[in-house]
N, C-alpha and C positions, 0 to 999 in steps of 0.2 A: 660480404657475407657468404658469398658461394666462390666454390674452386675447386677443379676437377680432379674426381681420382676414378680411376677404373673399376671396375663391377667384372663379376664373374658370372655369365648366364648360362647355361648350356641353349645351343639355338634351337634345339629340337623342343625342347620344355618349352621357349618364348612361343615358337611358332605354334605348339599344341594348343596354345591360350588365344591365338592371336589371329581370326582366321579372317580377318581386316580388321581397319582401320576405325576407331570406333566413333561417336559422334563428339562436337566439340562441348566443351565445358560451359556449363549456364553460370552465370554470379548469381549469388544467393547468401550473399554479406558483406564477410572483408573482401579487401583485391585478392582473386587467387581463388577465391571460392568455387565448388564444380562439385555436380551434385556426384553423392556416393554411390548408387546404386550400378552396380555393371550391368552392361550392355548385352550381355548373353554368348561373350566370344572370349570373357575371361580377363581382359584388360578393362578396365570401369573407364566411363567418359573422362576423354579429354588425357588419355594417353595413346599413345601409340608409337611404334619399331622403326625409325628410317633408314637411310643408306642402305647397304648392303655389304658384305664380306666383312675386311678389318674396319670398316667404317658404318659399321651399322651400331645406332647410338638409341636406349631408349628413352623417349620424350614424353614431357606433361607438358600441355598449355594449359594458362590458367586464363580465365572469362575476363579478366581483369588483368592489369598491369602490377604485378609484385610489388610494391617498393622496395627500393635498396635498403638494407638494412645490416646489422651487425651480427642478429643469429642466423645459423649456417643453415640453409636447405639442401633436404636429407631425401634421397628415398630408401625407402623400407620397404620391407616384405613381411609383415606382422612387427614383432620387437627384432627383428634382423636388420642389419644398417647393410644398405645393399652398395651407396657410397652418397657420393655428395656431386651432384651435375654443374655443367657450366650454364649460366646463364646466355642467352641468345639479346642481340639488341633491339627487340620490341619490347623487353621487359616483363615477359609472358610466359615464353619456351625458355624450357630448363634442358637439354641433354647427358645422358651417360653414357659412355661408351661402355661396351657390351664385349666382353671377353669369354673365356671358357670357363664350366660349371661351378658356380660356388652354390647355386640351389637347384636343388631339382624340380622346383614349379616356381612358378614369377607369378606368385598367391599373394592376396592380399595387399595389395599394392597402396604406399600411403606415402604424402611428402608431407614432413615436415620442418618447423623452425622453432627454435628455442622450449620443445615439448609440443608446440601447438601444430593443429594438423590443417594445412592451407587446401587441403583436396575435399573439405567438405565434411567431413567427421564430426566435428565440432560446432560445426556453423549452425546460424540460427536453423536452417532447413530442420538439422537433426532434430531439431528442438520444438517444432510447429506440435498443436496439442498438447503442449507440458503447461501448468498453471505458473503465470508470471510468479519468481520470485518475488517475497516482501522488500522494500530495502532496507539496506542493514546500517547499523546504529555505529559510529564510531567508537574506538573505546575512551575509556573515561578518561580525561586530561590527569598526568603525571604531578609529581609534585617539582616546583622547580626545582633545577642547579643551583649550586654556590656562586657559579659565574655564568656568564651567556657572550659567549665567544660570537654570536651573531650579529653582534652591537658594533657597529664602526667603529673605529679607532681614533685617533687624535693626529692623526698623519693626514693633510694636503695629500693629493696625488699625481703623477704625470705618467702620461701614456706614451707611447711610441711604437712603430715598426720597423724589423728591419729585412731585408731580402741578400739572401746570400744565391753563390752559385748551385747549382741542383747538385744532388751526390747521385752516384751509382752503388744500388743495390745487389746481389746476387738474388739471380733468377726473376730480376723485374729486366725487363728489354728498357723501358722509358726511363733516364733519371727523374728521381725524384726532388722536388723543392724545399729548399730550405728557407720559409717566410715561419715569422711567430710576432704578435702583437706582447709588449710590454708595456706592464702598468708596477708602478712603483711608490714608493714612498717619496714624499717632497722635501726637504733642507734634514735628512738624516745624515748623521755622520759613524763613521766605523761601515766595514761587513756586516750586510745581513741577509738571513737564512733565505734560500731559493724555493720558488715550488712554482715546477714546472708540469703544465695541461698535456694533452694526450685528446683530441677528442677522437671519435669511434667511426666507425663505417657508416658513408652516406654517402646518397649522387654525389658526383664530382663536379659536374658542370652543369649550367641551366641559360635559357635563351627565353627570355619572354616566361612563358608558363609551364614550360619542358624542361625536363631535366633526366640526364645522363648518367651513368658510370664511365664517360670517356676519360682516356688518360695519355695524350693533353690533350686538353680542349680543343674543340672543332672550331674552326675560323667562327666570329661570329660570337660565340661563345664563351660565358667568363667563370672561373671557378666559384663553389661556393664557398662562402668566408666560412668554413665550421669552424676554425680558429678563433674566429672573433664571439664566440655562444658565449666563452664565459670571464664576459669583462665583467658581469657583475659579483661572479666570486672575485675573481681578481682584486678589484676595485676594493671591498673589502676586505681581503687581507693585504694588502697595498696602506690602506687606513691605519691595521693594525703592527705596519712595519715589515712588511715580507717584501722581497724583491717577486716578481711572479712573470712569467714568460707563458704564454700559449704557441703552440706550435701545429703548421698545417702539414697535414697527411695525404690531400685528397692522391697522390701519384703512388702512396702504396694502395688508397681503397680502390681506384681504380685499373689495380693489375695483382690483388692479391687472392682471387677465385681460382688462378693455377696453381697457389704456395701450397703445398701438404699442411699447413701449420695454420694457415687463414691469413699466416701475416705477422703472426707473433714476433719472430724473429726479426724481421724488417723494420715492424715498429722499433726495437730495442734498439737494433743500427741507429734509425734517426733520432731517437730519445739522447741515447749517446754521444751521437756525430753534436747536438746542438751544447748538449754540454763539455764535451771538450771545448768547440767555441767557449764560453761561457769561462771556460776554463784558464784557456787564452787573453780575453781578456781582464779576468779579473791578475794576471801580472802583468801585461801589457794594457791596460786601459786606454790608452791614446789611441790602440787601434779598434775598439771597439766602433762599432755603429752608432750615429747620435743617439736612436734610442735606449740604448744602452750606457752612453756615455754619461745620460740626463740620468740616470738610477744610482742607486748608493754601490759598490760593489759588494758582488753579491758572494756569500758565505758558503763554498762550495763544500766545505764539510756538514753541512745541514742542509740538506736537499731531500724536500717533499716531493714525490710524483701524483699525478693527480689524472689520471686515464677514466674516461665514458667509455664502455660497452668492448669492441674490442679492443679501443685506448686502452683498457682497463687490463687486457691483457696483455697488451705488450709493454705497461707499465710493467706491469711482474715481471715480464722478461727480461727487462734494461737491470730492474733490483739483481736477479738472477748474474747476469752477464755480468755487470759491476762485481760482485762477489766472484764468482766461477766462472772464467771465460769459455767462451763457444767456441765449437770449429772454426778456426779460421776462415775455412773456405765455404761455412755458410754468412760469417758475419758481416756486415758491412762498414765497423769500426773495427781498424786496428791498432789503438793507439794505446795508450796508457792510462789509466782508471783514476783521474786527479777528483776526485769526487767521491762522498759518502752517503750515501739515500738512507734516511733516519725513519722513513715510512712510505707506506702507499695510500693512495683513497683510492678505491675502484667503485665506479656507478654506472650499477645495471652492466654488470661486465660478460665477457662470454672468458671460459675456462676453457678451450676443446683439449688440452693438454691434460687438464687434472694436475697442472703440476705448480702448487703455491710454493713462496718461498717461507720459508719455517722459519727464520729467523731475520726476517726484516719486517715490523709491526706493520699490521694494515687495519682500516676501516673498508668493509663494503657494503657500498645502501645498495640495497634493493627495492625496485620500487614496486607496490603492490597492486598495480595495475598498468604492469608491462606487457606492452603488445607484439615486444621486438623479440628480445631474450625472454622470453615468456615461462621457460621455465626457472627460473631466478638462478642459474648453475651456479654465479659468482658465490653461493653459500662454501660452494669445496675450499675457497681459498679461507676459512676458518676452519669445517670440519679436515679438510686434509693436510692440516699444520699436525693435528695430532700423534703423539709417538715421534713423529718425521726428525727432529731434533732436540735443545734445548726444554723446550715448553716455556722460556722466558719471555717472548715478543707478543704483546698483546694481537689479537686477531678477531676483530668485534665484526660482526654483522647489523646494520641498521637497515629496522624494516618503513619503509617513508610509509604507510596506508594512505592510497587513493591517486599516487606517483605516476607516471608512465614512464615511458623511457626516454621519450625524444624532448621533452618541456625542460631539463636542466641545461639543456643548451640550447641559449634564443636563437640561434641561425637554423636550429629544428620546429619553432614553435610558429603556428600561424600567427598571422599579423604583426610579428617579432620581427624574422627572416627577412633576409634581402631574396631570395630564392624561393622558388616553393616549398610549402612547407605541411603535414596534417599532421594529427594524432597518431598515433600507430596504435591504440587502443580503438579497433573500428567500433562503432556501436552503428543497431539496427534500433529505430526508433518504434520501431513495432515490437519489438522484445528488445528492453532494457536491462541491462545489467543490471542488479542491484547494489555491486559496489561500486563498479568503474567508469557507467554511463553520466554526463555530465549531469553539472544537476542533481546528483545524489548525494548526498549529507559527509558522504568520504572519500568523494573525490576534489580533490584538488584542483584548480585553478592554476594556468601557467607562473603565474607570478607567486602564489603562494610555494607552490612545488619548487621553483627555483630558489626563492628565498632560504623555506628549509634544505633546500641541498647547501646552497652558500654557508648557511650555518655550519652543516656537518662537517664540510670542508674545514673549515675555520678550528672546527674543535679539534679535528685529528693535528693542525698545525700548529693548536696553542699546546698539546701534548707530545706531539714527536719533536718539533723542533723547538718551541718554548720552552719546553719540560716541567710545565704545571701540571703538577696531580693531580689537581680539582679540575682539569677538563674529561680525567676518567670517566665518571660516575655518569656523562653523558652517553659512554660509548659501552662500560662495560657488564650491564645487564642491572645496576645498581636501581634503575627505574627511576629516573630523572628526566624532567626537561626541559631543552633551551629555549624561551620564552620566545627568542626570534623567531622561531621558526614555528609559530602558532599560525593558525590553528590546526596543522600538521598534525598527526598523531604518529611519532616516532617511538617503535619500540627496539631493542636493542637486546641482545647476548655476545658472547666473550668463550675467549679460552685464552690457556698463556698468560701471560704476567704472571703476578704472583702467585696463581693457582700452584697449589701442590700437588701430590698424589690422586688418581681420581679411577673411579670404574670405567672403564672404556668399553664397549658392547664390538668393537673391531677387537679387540686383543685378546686375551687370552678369560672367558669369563661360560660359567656355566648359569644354567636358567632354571628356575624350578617355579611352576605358578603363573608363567607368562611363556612367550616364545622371543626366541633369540632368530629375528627375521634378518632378509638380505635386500639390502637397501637396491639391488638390480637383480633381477632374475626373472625368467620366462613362468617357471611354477609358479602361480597365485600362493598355494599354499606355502611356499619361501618367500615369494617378497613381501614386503613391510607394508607396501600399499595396495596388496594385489587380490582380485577378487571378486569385489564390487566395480569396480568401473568406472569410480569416485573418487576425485583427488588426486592433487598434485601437491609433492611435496619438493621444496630447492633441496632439502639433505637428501633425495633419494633421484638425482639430477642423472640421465643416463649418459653415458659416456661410450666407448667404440664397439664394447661388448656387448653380446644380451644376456653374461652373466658376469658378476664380478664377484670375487673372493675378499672376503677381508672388509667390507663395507658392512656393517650391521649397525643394529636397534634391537632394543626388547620391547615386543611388541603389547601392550596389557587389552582385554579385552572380557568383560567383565557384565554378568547379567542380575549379581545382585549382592552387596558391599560384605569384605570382610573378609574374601580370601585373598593374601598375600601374594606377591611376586620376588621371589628372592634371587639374586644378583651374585654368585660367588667368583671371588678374585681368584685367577689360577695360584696367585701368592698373597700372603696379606699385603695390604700397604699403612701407610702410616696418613695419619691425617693430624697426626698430633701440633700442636703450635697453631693450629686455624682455629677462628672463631666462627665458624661456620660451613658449611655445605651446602655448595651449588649444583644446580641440577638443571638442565635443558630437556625439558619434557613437552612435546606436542601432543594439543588437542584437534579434536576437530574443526574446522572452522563453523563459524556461527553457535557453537555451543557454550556454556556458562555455569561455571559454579562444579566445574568438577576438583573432588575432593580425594585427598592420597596422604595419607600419615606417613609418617619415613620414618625408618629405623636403623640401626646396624648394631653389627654384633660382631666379637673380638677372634680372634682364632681359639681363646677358649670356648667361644659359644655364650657369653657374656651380654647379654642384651638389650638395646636402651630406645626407648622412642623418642625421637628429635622432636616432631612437632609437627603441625599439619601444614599439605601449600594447598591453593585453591588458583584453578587456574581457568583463564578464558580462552577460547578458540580467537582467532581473528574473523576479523570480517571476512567473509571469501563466498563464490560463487563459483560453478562450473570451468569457469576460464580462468582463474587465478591460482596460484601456489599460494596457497595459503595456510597450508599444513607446515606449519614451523614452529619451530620450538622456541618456547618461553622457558627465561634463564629465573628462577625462582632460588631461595637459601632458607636454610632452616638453622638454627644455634645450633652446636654444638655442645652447650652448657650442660643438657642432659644429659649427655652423656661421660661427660667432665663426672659429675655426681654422680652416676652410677657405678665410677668404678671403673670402666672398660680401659682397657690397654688400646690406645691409641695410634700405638705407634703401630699397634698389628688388627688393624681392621678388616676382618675376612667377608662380611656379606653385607651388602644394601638391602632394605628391605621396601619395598611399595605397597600398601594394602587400602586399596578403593575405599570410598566410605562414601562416594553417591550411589544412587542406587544402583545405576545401568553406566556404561562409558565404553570408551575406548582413549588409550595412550601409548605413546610411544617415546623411551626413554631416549636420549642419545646420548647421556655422560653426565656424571656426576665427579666433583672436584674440593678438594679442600682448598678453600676459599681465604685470601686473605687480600687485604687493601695495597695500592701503591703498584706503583709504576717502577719495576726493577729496570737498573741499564743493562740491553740489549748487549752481548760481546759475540759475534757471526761464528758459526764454531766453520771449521777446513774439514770441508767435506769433499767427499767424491761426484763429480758428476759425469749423468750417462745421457750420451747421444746418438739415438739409432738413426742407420744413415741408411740409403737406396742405392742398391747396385741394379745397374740395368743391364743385362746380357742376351745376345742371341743364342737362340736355343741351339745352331747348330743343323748340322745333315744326318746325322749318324751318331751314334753311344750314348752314352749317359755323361753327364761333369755337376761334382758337386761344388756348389757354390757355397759361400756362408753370409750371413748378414750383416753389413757393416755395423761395429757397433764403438764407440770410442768412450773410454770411460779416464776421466782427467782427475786434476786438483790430488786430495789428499785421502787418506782413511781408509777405512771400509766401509759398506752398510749394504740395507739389502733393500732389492726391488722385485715385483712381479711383472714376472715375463710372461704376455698372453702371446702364442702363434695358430695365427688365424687360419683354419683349412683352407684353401683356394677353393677347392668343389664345396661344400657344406655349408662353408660362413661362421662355424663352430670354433668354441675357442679352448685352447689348450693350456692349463696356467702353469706356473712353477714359482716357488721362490726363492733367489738368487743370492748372492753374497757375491757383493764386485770389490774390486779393487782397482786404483787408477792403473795402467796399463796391460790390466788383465785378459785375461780372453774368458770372462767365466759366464757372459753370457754366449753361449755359442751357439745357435741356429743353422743347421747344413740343410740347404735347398737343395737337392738331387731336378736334375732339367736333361729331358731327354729330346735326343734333335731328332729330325728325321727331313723328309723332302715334300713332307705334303702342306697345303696352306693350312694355317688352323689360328688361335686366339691367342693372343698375348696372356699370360699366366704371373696374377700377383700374388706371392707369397708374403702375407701383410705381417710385421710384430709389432706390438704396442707394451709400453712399458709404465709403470708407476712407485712413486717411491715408497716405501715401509717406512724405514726407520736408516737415522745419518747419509740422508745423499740427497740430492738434487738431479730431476730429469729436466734436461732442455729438449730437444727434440724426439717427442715419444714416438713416432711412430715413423716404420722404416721398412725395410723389406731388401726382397729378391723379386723384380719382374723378368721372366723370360719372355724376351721378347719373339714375336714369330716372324720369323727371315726369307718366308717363302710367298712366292706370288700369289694374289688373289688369282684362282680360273677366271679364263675369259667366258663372259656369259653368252649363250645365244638363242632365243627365240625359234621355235617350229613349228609352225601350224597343224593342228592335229585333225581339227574341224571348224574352220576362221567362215566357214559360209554355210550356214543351218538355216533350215527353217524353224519359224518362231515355234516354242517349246520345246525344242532340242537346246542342249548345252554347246554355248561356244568354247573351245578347248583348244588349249596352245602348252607344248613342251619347252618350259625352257629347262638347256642344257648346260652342261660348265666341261670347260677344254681336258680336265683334268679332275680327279675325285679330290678328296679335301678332306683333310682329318677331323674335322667338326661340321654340323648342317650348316647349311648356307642357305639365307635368306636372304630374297629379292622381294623388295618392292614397288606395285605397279600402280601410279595414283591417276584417275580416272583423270583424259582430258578431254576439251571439244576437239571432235571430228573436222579433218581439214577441208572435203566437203560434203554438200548432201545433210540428209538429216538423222537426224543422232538418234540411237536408241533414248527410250525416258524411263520412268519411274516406274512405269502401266506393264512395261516390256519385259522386265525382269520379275524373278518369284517372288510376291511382297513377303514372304516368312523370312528368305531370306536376305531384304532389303533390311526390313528392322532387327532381325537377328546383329546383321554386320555394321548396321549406322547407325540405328537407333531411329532412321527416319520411317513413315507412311508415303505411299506409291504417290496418295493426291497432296498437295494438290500437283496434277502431274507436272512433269519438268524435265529438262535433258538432265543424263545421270552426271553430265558434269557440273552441273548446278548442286548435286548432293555433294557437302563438306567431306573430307575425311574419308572419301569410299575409294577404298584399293585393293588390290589382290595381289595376296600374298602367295610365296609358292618357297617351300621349305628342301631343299635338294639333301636329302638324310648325307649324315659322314658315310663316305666309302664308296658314294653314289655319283653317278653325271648326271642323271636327268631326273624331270620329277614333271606333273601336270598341274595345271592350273583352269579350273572351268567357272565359267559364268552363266546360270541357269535362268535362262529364257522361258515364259510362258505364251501360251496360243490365245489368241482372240479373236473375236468375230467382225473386226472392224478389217474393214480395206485397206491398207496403207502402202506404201512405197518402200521398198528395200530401208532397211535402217540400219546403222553403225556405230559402232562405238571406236574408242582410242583409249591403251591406258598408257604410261610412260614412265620409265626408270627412273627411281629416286637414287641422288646418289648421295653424301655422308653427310651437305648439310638440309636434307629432306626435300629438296629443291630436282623437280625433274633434270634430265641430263639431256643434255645437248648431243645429239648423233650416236643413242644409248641403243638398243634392242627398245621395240614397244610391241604391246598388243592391239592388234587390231580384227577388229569382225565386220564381219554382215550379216542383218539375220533379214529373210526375206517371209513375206505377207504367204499363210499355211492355205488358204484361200482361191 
């Protein structure tokens, strides 16, 4: 879930906020929790600056031990991604290293995971005084399917394992393992279709009731089986004839928090590397594994992927790579593509790329009471198929209501797991959720929640690689359900297949009567959800920017029925040959019964009312995404008899008809039934790469960013470059070509001889329309090539009487082209007796710790208290004082010790320290 990339601070701005170390983090719900309120020095509990020079990294501990997980923890600075830290082995400390200016204050300070904020934002604390939510009512059961793909099969089954030798990844130092359990069909004869598991980011290893992210296992220690969560889809399509292979990962989740990509790319290696096997033997079979040997041979032209969380995304990757191969020198498969991927499942997936593949069908559940990926992002890989190519590959979204993230796969689920295991939907039993706390009417049970995932599995298989039609109507918004996977409330929307022509709110459309909002943006008054404070939505899922271009909704908002929203196409389009119009329209959650007539009209202005839809909000509370759009149709037939020219339909029309609402369009499509065959169109794909260089003594040298663009075609992507001082983003829209230079990026890096901060020049990319991005984000680091000053200590007044300040100069050998911050963390005195709590000014006791003087104690009994001293660019020297109060009591000389921290927050051994005495005023 975490992997480090650099941050750009200025140290003078850090240190203006930071004038110590501030008090540690209380828990006050999930793991990670710490209360919000800052400490009066500008960094809020339970952060704080270590190391010093190139090694100074800033840190959150959380109260609580994180768990491992699959969404990425972020810190921020408001809606600013400031980067992503490395995780520490208590499970607790996060750090980033700390480079030169991308902001000018270190405000607002906030981490979070998949939308959700672990520093306390959200947690029940914020929430004490607010009237329990009612709980909410699940929606009304669907009518069934024509089939129910959840229903075992008439296939015996046999299981097996097999263990190959480990492979070696690019940029993992450990090989990784190649172990995968097989369950298969029993006395079948012929090839048949493949679908092979993926599970997601989790501890690696566990001993007794502990559990790690090591990678490999510590003596003692055995890995967890996450491979083995899902024999019970398996199992079931195994019934129903499918060959099915699960495969372990734990050797990329446990070294993929350095990958730039999370991991994407490695997954895709090993997805790969085991299908080549696979590949191997289905023409050699004698050399297959027994497990393997006991299975039918398997049909490597029909190959299902089947990825949990960020399985989920590096399933996409492998589809991606099989199609358009990668850099060679990132991949970790170089061989030859004997294999054809007919579709994907991704559940509860993380997208950090934004970059779905557009012409290889996928299903993704999202489940509505995810605690991991809690912003449900996996929604991109349907809404960002759109325009990107063909429009022919179905791309359904299924929404599980009452889901979590970790219960699809039993090696995550308690009392399931060989390993420890919990919910990742924390609940506080003093404030219950009203969707997702157990026990409520819409949450799910682990066995129910798996079952309906097995289902969904099942139907994306009986449709991508069976090629029954009738398993559509399950996935593509048609409002159907598979009976298995009761009492589940599975709702579902679509784009692609047969959809024709449709209004896109990203493309080129004007608005009259509503607003044309931005699915990411800092302005309230532009984003789509921005303003109140309320809600989350998976289509408005943020990504590396805090603005993006090209990402909209029409937003409707409405205080009493009957005024219009009209929708015009920059061209007509044709809708003609559909017997209907679909439309993905979000309500609020928990609201019911909002009403919107639809219309359109011709490029004469010819105009026809289709018919009315009525739509419900989902279940949702504060912690859920549950702003998502419900896929609803209206005939067409009206508009048949009215006359209108079809083939050129210029405006959509929306006109409220409850009384009061709010909606938000995302597309509408001419709609028509069936499952077209998928043909992959030869596109171009683009890969931004990282050049690392030393900045040099002397001149200026312009760099450019590596950028590799392969395969065939043209098409276009947006190019964001990110300011290194600001964090602001700069867009453009591009047109590549495979060997082009037409994204060009010139870094300019000036050397000189003084120490100073590594400098990332970050680009992030996205696709438009005909191309595929593999790795989006890339850059220019200049790195800095010059020594840290040697630091040194000088007592300025190290022996005062009490209420005088103790004061000490520390110096550095040499000046430095950016501030330089030292940190001094309070220790015990090595003899004699130590100043306390009573001895220093209590304002500025609790000012800098948060703690009170009593009950008294030596100050190195107080957590977190150190003293900082910020040496300005340009400068040697700087003071640092500790302020002493007088009192009437007698006592013996007293002393304090503080001692250099160095990169991993840990004093230093034969460092500079501060030391005093303050003597009795008496």
């Amino acid at each position: 879930m975490h992997f480090a990339r650099r941050i750009g601070v200025t140290a003078a701005a850090v240190l203006a906020l930071a004038g110590a170390v501030p008090a540690a983090a209380r828990a006050a719900g999930p793991p990670g929790d710490a209360p919000v309120a800052a400490d009066g020095n500008g960094l809020p509990p339970g952060w704080r600056i270590t190391g010093e020079g190139a090694e100074r990294r800033l840190e959150w501990r959380a109260a609580a031990e994180v768990p491992m997980g699959d969404a990425r923890v972020e810190f921020r600075s408001g809606d600013r991604l400031l980067g992503v830290p490395a995780p520490q082995r208590d499970g607790r400390t996060f750090r980033l290293p700390l480079e030169q200016a991308r902001t000018a204050a270190l405000t607002d300070l906030q981490v979070t995971a998949g939308g959700r904020r672990l520093d306390a934002a959200d947690g029940p604390s914020a929430r004490q005084g607010l009237r329990a939510p009612a709980p909410a009512a699940p929606p009304a059961a669907l009518p069934a399917a024509r089939i129910d793909p959840g229903r075992p099969g008439a296939y015996r089954t046999v299981s097996g394992e097999y263990a190959l030798p480990p492979v070696r990844l690019p940029g993992f130092a450990a090989p990784v393992e190649m172990r995968a359990v097989v369950v298969a069909p029993k006395g079948v004869r012929g090839p048949r279709p493949l679908a092979l598991f993926l599970h997601g980011r989790h501890a690696t290893c566990y001993r007794g009731g502990e559990v790690t992210g090591d990678w490999p296992c510590a003596t003692g220690a055995k890995p967890i089986p996450s491979h083995r969560g899902y024999l019970r889809d398996q199992q079931l399509l195994a019934s129903q004839g499918y060959v099915t292979v699960s495969i372990a990962a734990n050797g990329i989740n446990g070294q993929d928090w350095a990958a730039e990509d999370g991991g994407a790319q490695a997954r895709s290696s090993l997805v790969r590397q085991h299908l080549a096997r696979w590949a191997d033997w289905a023409a050699r079979p004698a050399t297959a594994p027994a497990a393997v040997r006991n299975a039918p041979t398997a049909d490597l032209s029909r190959v299902l992927l089947v990825g949990h969380s960020r399985g989920g995304e590096g399933v996409n990757r492998a589809a991606m790579d099989s199609l358009y191969p990668p850099p060679a020198a990132q991949d970790g498969y170089r061989g030859r593509v004997r294999w054809h991927i007919r579709g994907t499942v991704l559940i509860g997936p993380t997208i950090f790329g934004q970059n779905p593949v557009a012409d290889v069908p996928s299903v993704t559940v999202l489940p509505g009471c995810d605690g991991d990926v809690s912003d449900l992002q996996g929604e991109v890989y349907v809404d960002g198929t759109r325009g990107v190519s063909q429009g022919r590959a179905l791309h359904s979204a299924v929404y599980v209501v009452g889901a979590n993230h970790n219960f699809f796969n039993s090696e995550w689920t308690p009392g399931q797991a060989q390993a420890p295991a919990d919910d990742d939907f924390w609940d506080d039993p003093d404030e219950r959720d009203p969707v997702c706390s157990k026990g409520t009417r819409t949450r799910l049970t682990a066995d129910q929640q798996h079952r309906a995932g097995a289902t969904y599995v099942a139907t994306a298989a009986r449709l991508f690689l069976a090629g029954d039609d009738r398993a559509r109507e399950l996935l593509d918004g048609t409002g159907r359900r598979a009976p298995s996977a009761d009492p589940a409330r599975v709702l579902t929307h679509a784009v692609g297949a047969a959809r024709g022509a449709g209004f896109l709110p990203d493309g080129g459309v004007s608005v009259t009567g509503a607003r044309l909002c931005s699915a990411v943006d800092t302005d309230p008054r532009v984003a789509c959800l921005g303003g109140d404070g309320h809600g989350i939505s998976p289509h408005f899922a943020q990504w590396e920017t805090p603005r993006e271009q090209g990402r909209r909704a029409v937003a409707l908002n409405w205080s009493a029925p009957g005024t219009p929203a009209r929708v015009r196409a920059a061209r007509p389009l044709s809708l003609a040959g559909a017997p209907e119009l679909a439309l993905r329209v979000i309500v609020p959650p928990g609201t019911s019964g909002t009403r919107l007539d639809v219309a359109v009209a011709d490029a004469r202005g010819k105009r026809a009312v289709l018919g009315q839809v009525r739509l419900d909000g989902l279940p949702g509370s504060d912690r859920t995404a549950s702003h998502w759009a419900r896929e609803v149709r209206v005939p067409l037939a009206a508009a048949v008899r009215a006359g209108l020219d079809l083939r050129r339909v210029a405006t959509l029309e929306l006109t409220p008809r409850s009384a009061s609402g709010r909606a938000w369009l995302m597309d509408a499509w001419a709609w028509r039934p069936g499952t077209p065959a998928v043909r992959e169109a030869a596109l171009p794909r683009v890969d931004i790469g990282r050049l690392t260089v030393d900045e040099g003594d002397s001149g200026v040298r312009t760099y450019r960013v590596p950028v590799r663009v392969s395969g065939h075609g043209s098409g276009q992507v947006r190019v964001y470059v990110i300011d290194p001082a600001t964090g602001e983003a700069r867009d453009r829209l591009v047109t590549v070509r495979p060997g082009g230079r037409d994204i060009d990026v010139p870094v300019r890096v000036t050397g000189d001889r003084l120490f100073g901060y590594d400098v990332t020049h970050d680009v992030v990319v996205k696709a438009v329309h005909g191309v595929v991005v593999g790795a989006h984000r890339g850059g220019v680091t200049a790195r800095n090539d010059d020594p840290m000053p040697r630091i040194t200590v000088t007592p300025v007044a190290d022996r005062v009487t009490e209420g005088q300040p103790l004061t000490w100069r520390v110096g550095l050998s040499e000046p430095a082209a950016v501030g330089i911050q030292v940190t001094f963390a309070v220790a015990p005195v090595t003899a004699g007796p130590e100043l306390s709590t009573k001895d220093v000014d209590p304002a500025w006791l609790e000012e800098n710790t948060g703690e009170r003087p009593d009950p008294e104690r030596p100050l190195s009994k107080v957590e977190y208290l150190a003293l900082w001293v910020d040496v300005p660019a340009g400068a040697t020297s700087a003071e640092v004082s500790l302020p002493t109060v007088k009192d009437t009591v007698a006592e013996p000389a007293e002393s304090v010790r503080f001692r250099m921290l160095g990169e991993d927050g840990e004093p230093q051994n034969g460092a500079p320290e501060l030391t005093g005495t303050v003597l009795n005023a008496s």
